[in-house]
PyMOL Python script that loads the backbone (N, CA, C, O; Angstrom):
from pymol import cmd

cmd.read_pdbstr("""\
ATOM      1  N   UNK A   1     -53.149 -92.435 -23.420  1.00  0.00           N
ATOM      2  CA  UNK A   1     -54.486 -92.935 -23.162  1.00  0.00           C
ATOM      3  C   UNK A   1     -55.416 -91.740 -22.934  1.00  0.00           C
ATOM      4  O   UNK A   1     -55.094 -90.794 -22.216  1.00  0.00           O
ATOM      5  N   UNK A   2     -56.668 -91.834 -23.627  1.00  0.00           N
ATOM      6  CA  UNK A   2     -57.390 -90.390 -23.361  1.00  0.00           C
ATOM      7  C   UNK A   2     -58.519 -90.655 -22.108  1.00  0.00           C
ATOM      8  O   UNK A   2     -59.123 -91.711 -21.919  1.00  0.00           O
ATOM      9  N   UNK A   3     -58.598 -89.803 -21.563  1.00  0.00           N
ATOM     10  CA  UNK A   3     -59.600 -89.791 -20.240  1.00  0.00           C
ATOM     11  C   UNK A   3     -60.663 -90.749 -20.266  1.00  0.00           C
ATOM     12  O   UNK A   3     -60.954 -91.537 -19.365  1.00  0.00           O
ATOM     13  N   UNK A   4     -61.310 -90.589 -21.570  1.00  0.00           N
ATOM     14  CA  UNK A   4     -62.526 -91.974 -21.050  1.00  0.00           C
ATOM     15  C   UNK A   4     -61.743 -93.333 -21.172  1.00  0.00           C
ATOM     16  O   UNK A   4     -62.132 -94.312 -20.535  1.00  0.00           O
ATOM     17  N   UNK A   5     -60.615 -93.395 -22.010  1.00  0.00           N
ATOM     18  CA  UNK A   5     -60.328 -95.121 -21.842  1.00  0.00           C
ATOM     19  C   UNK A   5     -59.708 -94.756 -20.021  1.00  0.00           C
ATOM     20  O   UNK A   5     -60.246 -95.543 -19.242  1.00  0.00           O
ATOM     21  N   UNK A   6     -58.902 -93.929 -19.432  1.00  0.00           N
ATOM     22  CA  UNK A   6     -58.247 -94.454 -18.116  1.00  0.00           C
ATOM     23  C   UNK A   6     -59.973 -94.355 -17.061  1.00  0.00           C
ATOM     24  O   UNK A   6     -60.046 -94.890 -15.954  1.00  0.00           O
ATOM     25  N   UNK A   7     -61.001 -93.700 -17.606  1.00  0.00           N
ATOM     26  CA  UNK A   7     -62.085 -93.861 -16.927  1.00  0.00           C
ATOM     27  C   UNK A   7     -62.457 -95.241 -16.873  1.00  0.00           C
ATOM     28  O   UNK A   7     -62.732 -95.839 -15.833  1.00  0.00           O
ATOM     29  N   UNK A   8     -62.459 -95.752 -18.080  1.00  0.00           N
ATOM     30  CA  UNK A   8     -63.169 -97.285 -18.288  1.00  0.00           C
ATOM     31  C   UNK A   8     -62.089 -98.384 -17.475  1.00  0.00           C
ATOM     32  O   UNK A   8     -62.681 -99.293 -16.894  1.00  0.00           O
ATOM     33  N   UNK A   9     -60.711 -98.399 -17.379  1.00  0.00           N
ATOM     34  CA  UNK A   9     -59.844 -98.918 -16.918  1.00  0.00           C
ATOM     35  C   UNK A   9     -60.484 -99.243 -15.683  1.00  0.00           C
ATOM     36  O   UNK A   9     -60.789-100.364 -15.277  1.00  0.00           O
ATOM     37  N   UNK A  10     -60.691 -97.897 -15.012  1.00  0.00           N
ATOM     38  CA  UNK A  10     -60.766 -97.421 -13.508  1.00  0.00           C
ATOM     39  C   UNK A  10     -61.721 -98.139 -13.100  1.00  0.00           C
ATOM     40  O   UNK A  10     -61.709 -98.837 -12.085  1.00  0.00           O
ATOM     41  N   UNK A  11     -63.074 -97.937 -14.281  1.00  0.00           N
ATOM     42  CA  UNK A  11     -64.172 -99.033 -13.644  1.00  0.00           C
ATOM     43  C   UNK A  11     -63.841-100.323 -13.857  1.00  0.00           C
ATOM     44  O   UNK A  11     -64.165-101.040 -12.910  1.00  0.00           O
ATOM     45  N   UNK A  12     -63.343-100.853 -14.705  1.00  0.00           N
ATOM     46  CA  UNK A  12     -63.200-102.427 -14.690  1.00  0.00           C
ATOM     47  C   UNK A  12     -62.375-102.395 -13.518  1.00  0.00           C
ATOM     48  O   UNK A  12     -63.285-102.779 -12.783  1.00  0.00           O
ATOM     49  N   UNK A  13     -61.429-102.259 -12.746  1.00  0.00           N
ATOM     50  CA  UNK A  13     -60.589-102.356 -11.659  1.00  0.00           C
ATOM     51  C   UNK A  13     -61.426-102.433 -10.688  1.00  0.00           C
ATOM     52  O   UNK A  13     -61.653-103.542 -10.203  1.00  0.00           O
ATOM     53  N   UNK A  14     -62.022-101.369 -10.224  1.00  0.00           N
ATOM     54  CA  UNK A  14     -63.403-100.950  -9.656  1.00  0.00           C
ATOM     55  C   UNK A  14     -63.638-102.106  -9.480  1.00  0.00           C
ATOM     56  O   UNK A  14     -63.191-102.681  -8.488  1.00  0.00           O
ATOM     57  N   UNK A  15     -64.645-102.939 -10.698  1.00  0.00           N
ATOM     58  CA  UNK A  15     -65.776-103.852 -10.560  1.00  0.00           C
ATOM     59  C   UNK A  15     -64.899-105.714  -9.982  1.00  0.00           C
ATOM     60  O   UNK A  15     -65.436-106.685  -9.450  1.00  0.00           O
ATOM     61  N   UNK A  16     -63.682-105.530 -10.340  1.00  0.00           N
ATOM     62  CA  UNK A  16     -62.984-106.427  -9.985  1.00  0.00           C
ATOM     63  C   UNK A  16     -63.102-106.634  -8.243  1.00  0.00           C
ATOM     64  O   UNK A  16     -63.640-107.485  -7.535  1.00  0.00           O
ATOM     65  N   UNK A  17     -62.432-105.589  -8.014  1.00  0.00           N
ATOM     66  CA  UNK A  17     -62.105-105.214  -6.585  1.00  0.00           C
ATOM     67  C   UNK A  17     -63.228-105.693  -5.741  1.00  0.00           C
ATOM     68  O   UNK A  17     -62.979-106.339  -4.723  1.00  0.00           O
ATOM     69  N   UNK A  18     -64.755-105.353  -6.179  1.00  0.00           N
ATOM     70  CA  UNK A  18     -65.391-105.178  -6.049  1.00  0.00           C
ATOM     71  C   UNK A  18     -66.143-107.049  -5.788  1.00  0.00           C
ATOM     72  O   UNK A  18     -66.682-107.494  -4.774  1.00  0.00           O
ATOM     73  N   UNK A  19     -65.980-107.492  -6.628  1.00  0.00           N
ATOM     74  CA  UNK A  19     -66.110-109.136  -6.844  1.00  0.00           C
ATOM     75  C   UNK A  19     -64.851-109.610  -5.938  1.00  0.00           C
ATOM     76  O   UNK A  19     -65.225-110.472  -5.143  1.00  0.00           O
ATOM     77  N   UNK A  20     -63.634-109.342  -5.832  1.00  0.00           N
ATOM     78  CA  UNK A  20     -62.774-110.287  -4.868  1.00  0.00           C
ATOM     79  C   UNK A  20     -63.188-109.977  -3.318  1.00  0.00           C
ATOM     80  O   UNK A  20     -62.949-110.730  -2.374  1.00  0.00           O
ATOM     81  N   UNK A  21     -63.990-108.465  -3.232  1.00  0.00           N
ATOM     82  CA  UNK A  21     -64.177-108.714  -1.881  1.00  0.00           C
ATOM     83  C   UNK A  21     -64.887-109.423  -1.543  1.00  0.00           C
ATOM     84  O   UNK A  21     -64.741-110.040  -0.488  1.00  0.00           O
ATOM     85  N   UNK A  22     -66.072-109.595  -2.472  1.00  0.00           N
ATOM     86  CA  UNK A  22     -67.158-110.176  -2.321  1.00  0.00           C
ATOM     87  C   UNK A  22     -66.918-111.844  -1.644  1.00  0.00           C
ATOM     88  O   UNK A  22     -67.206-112.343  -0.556  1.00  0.00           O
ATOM     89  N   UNK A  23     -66.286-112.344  -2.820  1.00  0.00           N
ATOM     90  CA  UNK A  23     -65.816-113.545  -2.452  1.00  0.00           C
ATOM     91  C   UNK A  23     -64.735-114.189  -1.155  1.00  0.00           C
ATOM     92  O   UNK A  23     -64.539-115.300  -0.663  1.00  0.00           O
ATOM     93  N   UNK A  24     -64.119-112.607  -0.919  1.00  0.00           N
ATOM     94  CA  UNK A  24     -63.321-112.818   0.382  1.00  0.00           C
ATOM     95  C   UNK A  24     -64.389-113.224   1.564  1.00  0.00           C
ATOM     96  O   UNK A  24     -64.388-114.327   2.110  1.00  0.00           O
ATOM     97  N   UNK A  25     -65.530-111.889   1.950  1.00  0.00           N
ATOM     98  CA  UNK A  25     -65.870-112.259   2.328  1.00  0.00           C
ATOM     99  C   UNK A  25     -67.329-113.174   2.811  1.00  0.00           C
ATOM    100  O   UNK A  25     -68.092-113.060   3.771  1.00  0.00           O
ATOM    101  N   UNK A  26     -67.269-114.248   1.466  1.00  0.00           N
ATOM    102  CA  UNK A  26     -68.189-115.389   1.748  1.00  0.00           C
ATOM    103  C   UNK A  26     -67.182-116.475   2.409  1.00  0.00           C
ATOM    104  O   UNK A  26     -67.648-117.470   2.964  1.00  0.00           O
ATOM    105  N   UNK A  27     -65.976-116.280   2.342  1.00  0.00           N
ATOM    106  CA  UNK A  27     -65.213-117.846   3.185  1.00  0.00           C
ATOM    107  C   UNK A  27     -65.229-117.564   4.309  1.00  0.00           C
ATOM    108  O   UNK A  27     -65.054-116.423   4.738  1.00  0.00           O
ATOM    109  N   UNK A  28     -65.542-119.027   5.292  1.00  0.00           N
ATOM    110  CA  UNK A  28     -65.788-118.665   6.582  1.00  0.00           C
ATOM    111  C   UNK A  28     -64.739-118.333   7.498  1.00  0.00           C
ATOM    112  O   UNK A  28     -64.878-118.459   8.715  1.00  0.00           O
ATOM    113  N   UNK A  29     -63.558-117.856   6.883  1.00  0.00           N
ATOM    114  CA  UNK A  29     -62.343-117.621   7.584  1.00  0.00           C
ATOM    115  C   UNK A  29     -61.977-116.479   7.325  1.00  0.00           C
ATOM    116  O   UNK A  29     -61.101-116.070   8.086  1.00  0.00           O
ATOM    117  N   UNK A  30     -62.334-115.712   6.457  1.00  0.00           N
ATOM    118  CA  UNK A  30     -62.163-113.977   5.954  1.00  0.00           C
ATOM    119  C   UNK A  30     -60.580-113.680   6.251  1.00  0.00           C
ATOM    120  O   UNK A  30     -60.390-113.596   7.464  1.00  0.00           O
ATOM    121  N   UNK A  31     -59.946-113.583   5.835  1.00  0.00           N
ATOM    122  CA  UNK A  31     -58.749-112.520   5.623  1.00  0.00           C
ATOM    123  C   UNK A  31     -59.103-110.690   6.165  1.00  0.00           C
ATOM    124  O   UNK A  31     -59.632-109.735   5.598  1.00  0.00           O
ATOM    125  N   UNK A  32     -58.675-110.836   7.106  1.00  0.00           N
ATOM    126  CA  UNK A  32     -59.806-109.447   7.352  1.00  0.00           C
ATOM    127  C   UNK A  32     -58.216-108.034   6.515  1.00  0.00           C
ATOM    128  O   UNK A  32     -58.429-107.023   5.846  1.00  0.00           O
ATOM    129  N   UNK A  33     -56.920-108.578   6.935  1.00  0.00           N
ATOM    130  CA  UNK A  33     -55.781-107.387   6.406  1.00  0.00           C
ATOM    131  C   UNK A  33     -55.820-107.371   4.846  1.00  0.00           C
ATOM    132  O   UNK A  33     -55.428-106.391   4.213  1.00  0.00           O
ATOM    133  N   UNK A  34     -56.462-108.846   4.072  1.00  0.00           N
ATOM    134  CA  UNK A  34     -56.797-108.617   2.622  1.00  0.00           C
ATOM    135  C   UNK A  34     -57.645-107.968   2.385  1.00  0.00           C
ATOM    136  O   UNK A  34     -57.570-107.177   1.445  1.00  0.00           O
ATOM    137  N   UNK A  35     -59.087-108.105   3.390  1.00  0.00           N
ATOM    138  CA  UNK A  35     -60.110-107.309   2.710  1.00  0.00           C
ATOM    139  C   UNK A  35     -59.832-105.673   2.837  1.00  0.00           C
ATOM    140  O   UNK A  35     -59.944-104.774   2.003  1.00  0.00           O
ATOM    141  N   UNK A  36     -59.423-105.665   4.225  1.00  0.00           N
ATOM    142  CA  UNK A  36     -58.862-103.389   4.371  1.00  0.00           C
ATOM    143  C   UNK A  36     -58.029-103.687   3.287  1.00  0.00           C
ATOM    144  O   UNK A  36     -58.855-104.466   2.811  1.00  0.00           O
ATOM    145  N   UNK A  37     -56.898-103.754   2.302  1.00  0.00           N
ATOM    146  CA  UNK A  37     -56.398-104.011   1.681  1.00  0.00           C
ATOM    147  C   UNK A  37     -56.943-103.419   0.259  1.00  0.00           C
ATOM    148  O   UNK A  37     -56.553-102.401  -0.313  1.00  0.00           O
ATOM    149  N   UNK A  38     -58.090-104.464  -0.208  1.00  0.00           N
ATOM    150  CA  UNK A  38     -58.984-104.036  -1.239  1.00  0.00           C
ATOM    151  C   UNK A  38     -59.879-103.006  -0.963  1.00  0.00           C
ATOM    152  O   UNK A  38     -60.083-102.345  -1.982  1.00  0.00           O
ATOM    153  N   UNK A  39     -60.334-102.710  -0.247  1.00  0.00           N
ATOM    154  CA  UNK A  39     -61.108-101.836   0.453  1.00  0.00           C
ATOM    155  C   UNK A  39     -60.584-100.404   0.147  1.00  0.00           C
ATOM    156  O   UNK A  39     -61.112 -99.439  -0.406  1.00  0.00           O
ATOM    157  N   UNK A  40     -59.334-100.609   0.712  1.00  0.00           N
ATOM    158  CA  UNK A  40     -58.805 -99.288   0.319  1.00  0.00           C
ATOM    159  C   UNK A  40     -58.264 -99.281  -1.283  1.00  0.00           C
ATOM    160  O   UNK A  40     -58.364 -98.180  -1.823  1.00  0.00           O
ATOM    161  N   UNK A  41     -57.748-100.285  -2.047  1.00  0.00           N
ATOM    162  CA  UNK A  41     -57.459 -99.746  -3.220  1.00  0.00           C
ATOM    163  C   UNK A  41     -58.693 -99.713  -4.069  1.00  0.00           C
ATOM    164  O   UNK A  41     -58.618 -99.217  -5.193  1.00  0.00           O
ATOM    165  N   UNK A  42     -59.873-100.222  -3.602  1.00  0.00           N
ATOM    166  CA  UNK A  42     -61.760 -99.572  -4.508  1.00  0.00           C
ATOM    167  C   UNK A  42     -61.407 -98.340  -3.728  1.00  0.00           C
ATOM    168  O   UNK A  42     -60.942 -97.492  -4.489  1.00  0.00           O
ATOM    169  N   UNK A  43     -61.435 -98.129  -3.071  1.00  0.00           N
ATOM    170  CA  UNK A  43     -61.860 -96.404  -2.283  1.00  0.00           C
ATOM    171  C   UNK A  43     -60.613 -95.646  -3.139  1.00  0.00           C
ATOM    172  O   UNK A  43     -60.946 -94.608  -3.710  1.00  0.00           O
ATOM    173  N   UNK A  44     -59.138 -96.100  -3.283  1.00  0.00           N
ATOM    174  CA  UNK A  44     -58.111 -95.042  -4.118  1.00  0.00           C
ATOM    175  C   UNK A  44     -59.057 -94.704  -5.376  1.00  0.00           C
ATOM    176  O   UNK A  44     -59.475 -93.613  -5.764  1.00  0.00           O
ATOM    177  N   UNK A  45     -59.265 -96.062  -5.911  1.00  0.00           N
ATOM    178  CA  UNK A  45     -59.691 -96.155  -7.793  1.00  0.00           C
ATOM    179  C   UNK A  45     -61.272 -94.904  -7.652  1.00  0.00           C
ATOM    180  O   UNK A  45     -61.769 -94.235  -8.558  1.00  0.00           O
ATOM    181  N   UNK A  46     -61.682 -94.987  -6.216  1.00  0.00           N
ATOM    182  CA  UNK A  46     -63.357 -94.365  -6.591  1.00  0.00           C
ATOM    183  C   UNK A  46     -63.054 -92.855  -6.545  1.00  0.00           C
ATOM    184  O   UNK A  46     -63.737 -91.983  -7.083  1.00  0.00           O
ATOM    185  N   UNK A  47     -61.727 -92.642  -5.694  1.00  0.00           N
ATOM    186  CA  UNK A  47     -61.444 -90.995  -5.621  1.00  0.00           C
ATOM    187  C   UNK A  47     -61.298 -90.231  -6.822  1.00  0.00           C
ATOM    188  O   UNK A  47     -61.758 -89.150  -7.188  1.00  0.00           O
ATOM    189  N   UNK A  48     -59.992 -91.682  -7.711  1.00  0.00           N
ATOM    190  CA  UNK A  48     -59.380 -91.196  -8.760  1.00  0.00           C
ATOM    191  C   UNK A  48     -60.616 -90.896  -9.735  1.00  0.00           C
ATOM    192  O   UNK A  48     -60.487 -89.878 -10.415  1.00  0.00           O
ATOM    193  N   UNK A  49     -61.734 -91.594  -9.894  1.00  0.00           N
ATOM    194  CA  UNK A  49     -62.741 -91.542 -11.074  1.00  0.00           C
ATOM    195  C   UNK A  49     -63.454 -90.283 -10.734  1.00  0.00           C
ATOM    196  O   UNK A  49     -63.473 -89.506 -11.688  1.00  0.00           O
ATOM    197  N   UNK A  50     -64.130 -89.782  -9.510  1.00  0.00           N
ATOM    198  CA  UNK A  50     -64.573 -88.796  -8.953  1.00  0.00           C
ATOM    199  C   UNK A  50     -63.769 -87.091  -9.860  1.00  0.00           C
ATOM    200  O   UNK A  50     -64.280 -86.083 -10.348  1.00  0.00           O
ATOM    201  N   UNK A  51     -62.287 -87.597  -9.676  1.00  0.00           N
ATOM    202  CA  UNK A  51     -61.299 -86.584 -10.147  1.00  0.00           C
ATOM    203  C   UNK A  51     -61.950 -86.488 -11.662  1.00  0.00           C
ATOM    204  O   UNK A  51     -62.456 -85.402 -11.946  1.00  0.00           O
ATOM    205  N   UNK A  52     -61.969 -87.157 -12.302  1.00  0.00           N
ATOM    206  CA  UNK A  52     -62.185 -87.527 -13.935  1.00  0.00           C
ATOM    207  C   UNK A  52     -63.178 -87.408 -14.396  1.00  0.00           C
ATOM    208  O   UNK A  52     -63.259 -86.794 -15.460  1.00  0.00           O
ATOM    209  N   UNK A  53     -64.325 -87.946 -13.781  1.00  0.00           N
ATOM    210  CA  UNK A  53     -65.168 -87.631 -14.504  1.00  0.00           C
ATOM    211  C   UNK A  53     -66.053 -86.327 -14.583  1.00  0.00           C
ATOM    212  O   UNK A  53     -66.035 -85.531 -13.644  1.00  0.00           O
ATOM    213  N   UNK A  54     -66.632 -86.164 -15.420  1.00  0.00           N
ATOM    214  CA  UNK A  54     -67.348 -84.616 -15.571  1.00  0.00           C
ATOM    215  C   UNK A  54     -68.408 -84.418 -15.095  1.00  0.00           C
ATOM    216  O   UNK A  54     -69.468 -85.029 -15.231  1.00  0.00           O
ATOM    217  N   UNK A  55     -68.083 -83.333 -14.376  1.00  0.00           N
ATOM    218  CA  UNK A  55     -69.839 -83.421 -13.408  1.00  0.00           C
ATOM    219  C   UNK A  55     -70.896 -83.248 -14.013  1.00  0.00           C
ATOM    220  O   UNK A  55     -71.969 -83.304 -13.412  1.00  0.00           O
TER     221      UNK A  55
END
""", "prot")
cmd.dss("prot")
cmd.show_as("cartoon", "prot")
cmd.util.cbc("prot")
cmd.orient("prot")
């Protein structure tokens, strides 16, 4: 896989992550160990893209 497709990967994962938290937390009962959960694997995926992409 060449760098911009695992870049593009990274953002669709990203934008996912990004939408389930969202929706986690609109229920009025929140999962709070799911949301640190996602939280931290957007924050792994945002390090890894940081690494990759070209300044």
């Amino acid at each position: 896989m060449s760098i911009q497709g695992r870049i593009e990967e990274l953002s669709n994962r990203h934008r996912r992550l990004d939408q389930e938290i969202y929706e986690e937390q609109k229920r009025p009962a929140a999962d709070e160990v799911r949301l640190h959960d996602l939280k931290r694997k957007k924050l792994k995926i945002k390090e890894e893209l940081v690494t990759l992409r070209p300044n």
